[in-house]
KOLTOR-151212 format. One line per 5 residues: for each residue x, y, z of N, C-alpha, C. Coordinates in nm, 2 decimals. Layout:
BEGIN
X,Y,Z,X,Y,Z,X,Y,Z ~ ...
//
This chain:
BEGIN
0.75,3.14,-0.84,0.66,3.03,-0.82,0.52,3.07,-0.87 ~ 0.48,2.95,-0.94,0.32,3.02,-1.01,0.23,3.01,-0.92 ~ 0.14,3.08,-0.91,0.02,3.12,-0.80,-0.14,2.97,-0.80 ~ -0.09,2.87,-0.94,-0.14,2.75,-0.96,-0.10,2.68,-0.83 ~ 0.07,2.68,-0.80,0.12,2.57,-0.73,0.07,2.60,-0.58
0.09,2.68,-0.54,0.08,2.76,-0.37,-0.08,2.65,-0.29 ~ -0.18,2.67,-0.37,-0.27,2.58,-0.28,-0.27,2.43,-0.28 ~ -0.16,2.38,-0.43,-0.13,2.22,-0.42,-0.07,2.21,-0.28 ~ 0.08,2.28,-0.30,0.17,2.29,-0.15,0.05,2.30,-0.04 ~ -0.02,2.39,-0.02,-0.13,2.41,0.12,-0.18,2.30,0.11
-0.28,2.21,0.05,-0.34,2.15,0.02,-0.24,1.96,0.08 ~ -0.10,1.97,0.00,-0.05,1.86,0.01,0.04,1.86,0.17 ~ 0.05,2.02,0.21,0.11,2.01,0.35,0.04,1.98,0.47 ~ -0.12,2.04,0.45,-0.27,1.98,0.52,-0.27,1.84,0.56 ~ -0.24,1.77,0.39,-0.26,1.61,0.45,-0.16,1.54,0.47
-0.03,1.62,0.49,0.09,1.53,0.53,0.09,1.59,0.70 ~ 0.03,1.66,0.71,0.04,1.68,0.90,-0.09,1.63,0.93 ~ -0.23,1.59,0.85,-0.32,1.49,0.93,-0.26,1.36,0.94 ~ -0.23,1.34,0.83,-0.19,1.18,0.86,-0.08,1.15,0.93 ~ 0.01,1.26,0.93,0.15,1.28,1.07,0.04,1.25,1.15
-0.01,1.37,1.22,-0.12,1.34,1.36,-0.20,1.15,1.35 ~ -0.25,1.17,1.29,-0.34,1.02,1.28,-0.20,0.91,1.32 ~ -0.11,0.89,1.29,0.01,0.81,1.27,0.04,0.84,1.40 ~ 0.06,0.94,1.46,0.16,1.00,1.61,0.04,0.98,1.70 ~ -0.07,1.01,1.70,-0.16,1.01,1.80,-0.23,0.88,1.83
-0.21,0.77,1.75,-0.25,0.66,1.78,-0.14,0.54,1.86 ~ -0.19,0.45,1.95,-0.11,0.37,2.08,-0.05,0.26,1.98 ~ 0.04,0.27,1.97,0.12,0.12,1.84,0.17,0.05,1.97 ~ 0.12,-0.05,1.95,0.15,-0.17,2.09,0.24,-0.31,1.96 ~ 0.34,-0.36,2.10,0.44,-0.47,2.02,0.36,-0.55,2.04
0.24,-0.60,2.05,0.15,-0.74,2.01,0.04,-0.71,2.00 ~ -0.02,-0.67,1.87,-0.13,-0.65,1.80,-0.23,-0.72,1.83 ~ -0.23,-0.88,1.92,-0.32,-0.96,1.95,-0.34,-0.95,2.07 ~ -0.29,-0.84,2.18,-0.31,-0.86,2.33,-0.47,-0.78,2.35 ~ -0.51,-0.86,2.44,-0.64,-0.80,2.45,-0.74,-0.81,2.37
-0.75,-0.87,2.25,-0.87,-0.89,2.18,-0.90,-0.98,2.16 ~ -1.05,-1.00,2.18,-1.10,-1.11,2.19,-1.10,-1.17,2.08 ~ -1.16,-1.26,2.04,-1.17,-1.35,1.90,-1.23,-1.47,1.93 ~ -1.31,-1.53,1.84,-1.38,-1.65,1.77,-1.30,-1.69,1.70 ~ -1.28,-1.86,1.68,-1.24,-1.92,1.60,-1.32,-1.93,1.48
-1.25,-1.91,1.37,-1.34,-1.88,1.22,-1.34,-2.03,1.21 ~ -1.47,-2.01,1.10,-1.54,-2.13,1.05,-1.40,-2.20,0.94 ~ -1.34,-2.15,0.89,-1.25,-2.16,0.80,-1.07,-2.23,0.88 ~ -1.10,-2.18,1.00,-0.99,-2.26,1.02,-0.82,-2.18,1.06 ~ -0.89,-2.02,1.01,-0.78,-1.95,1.08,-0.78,-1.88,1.20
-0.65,-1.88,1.26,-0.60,-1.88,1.40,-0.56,-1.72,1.41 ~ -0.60,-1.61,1.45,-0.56,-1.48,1.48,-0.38,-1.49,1.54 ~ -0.39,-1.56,1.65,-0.26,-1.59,1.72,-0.19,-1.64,1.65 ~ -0.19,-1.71,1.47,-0.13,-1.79,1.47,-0.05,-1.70,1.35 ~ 0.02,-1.68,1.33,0.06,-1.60,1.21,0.11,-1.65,1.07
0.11,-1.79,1.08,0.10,-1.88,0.95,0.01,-1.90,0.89 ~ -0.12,-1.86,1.01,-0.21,-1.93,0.89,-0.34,-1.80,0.87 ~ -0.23,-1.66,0.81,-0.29,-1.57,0.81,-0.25,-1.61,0.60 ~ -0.36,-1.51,0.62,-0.38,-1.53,0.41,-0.24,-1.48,0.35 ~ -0.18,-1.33,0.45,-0.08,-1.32,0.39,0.02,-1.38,0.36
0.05,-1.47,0.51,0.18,-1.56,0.48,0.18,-1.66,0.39 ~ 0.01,-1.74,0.37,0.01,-1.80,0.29,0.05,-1.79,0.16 ~ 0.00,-1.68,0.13,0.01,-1.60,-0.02,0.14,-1.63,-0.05 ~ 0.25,-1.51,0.04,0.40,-1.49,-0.01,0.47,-1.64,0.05 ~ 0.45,-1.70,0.12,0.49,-1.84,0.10,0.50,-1.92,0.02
0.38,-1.96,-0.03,0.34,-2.05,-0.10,0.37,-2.01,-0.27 ~ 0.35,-1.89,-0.26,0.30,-1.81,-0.43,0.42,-1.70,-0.44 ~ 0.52,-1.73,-0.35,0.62,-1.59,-0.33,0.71,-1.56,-0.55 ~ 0.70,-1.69,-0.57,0.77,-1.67,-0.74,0.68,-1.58,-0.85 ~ 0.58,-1.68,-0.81,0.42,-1.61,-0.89,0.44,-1.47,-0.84
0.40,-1.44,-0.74,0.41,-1.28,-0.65,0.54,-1.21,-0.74 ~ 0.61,-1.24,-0.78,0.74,-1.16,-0.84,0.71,-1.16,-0.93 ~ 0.66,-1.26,-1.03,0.61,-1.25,-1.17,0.55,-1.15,-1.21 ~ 0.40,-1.17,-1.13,0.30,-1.06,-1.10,0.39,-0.93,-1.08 ~ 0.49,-0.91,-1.00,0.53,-0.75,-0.97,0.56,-0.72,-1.09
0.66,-0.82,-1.15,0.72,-0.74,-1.28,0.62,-0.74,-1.38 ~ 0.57,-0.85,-1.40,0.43,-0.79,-1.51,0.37,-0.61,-1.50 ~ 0.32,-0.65,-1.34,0.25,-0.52,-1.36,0.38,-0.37,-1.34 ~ 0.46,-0.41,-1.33,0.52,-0.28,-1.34,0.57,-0.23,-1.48 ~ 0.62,-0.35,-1.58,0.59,-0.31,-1.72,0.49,-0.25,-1.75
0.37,-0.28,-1.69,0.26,-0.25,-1.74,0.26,-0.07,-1.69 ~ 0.29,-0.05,-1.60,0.27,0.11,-1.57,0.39,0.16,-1.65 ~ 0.51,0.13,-1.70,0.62,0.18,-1.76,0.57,0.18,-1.92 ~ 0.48,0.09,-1.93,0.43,0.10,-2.07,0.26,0.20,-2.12 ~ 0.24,0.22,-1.99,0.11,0.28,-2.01,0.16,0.46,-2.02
0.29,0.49,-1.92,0.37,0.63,-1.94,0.39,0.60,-2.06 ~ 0.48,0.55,-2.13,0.54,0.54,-2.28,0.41,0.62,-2.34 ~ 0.30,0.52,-2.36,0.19,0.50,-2.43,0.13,0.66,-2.39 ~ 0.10,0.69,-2.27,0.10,0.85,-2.29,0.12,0.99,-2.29 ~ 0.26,1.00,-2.33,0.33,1.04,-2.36,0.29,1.12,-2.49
0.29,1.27,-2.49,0.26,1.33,-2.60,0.39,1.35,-2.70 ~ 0.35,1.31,-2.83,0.48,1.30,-2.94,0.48,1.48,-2.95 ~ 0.59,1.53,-2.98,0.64,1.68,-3.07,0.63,1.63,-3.21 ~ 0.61,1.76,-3.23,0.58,1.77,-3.37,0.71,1.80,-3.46 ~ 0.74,1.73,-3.51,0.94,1.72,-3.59,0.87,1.82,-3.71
0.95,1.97,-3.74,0.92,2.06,-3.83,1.11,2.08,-3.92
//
C-alpha cells in the first residue's frame, strides 16, 4: 500500500463515522409535520399538504421532461470522461 493512500483511508473513514453519528444521533420521526408550527405562505402552499409541495409538482407534472433532463445530463458526464481522458502515445 503506498504511504499517499493511508491518510485518504483516515481522512475518508473520519467522514464516514461523522456522518454515521450525525445520521444515528438524530430523532427520525414518521410525520415530519407533527409539532411545527407554520404560516400559511403568501403563495398558496400547504406544509400538510404534500401535493402542493414544489417537488411533487415538479415530478408530476414535468416527470418526461425530468427523464429527458437525466439522460441529457448524464451523456453529458460520460462525454466530459471520454473528453478527458488522456490519449497514449502509439510508437
Amino acid at each position: 500500500m503506498n504511504k499517499r493512500v493511508i491518510p485518504v483511508l483516515v481522512l475518508t473513514g473520519a467522514l464516514v463515522l461523522v456522518f454515521g453519528a450525525a445520521v444515528l444521533s438524530d430523532e427520525w420521526h414518521s410525520d415530519l409535520n407533527s409539532g411545527v408550527p407554520y404560516e400559511e405562505t403568501p403563495w398558496g402552499i400547504d406544509p400538510a399538504d404534500p401535493e402542493s409541495s414544489i417537488s411533487y409538482q415538479l415530478f408530476e407534472n414535468f416527470g418526461p421532461l425530468m427523464l429527458i433532463l437525466a439522460l441529457l445530463l448524464f451523456g453529458a458526464i460520460i462525454g466530459g470522461v471520454y473528453i478527458s481522458k488522456e490519449e497514449e502515445d502509439e510508437k
